[in-house]
N, C-alpha and C positions, 0 to 999 in steps of 0.2 A: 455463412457468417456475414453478420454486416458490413459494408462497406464501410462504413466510415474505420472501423478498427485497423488500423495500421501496422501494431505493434512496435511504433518507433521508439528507439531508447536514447534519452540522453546520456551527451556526454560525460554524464556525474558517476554513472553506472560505473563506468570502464579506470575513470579518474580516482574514485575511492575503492576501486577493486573489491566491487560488491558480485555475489555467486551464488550459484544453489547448491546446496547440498541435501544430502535424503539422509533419514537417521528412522531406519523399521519401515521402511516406503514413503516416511511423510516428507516432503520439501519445508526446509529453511533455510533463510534469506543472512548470509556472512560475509564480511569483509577483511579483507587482508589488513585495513587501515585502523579498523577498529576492533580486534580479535574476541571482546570480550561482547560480545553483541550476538546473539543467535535469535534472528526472530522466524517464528512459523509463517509459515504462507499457507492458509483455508483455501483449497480450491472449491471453485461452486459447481465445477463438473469434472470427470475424468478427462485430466491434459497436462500437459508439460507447463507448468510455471516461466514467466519471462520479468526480468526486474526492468521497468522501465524508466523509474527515474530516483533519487536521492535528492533530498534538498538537505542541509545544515540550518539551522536557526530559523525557527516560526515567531514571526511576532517580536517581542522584548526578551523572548528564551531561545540562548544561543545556542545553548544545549539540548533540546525538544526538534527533534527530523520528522524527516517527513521518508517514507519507500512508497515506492506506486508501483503494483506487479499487476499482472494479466493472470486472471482467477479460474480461466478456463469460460465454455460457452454452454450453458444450460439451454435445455430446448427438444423439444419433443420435431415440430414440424419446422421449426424455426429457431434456427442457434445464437443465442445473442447473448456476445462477449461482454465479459465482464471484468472491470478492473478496478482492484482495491489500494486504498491510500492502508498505510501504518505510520501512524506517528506515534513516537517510543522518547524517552527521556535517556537520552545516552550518557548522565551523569549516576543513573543507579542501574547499569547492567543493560540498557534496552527496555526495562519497563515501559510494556503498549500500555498508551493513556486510551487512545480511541485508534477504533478501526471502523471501516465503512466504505463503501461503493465512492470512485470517482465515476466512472460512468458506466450505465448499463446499457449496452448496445447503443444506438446514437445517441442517448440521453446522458447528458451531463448530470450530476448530483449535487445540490444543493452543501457546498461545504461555506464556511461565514466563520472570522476574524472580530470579533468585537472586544477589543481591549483587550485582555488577559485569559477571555474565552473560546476556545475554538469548539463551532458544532458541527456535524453535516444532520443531512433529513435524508436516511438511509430507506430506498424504499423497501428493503427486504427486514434490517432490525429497527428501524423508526430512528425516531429523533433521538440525539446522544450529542452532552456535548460536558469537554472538560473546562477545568481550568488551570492553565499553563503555568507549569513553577517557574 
């Protein structure tokens, strides 16, 4: 696995009493805080899910989160960890607006804030980018 992956988790994690749960073997990402929110977690290879951080409010939508879990590590001769951002509209249920790579093995992922837009440049589903109610 690469070095740089840490797996560290914010304190947001433990603070909004975010957890996994399995429903038929899949993992998804719930909180004690917000009950009404169940989001999936896609892993990219067979592994244990880790939530690594929560953010509240993107941008001018204070409503619009951010979850960052550890996706598992794809890799034939060479394992390389993978972590995905979800950001979800907690005002209609968790509605994912976008989902996409924060970083794939050392490489960080191109995610960008322009006014009312959020996109990243996923390099596994390309470029995707919404715009934040």
């Amino acid at each position: 696995m690469a070095e740089c992956y840490t797996g560290w988790q914010s304190p947001s994690v433990d603070e909004y009493r975010w957890e996994i749960i399995y429903e038929d073997d899949e993992p998804f990402a719930v909180s004690d805080e917000y009950p009404w929110i169940k989001l999936p977690l896609y892993m990219q290879a067979p592994s244990k899910p880790k939530i690594l951080s929560f953010e509240r409010g993107i941008g001018d939508s204070p409503m619009v989160s951010s979850l960052v879990y550890y996706a598992g590590s794809p890799g034939t001769s060479v394992l390389v960890p993978i972590t995905e951002r979800i950001v979800f509209d907690m005002s209609i249920g968790g509605e994912v607006l976008l989902r996409g790579s924060v970083m794939e093995g050392c490489d960080p992922v191109d995610w960008s804030l322009n006014g009312d837009v959020l996109s990243v440049d996923d390099p596994a589903m390309g470029y995707q980018e919404v715009v934040l109610p």
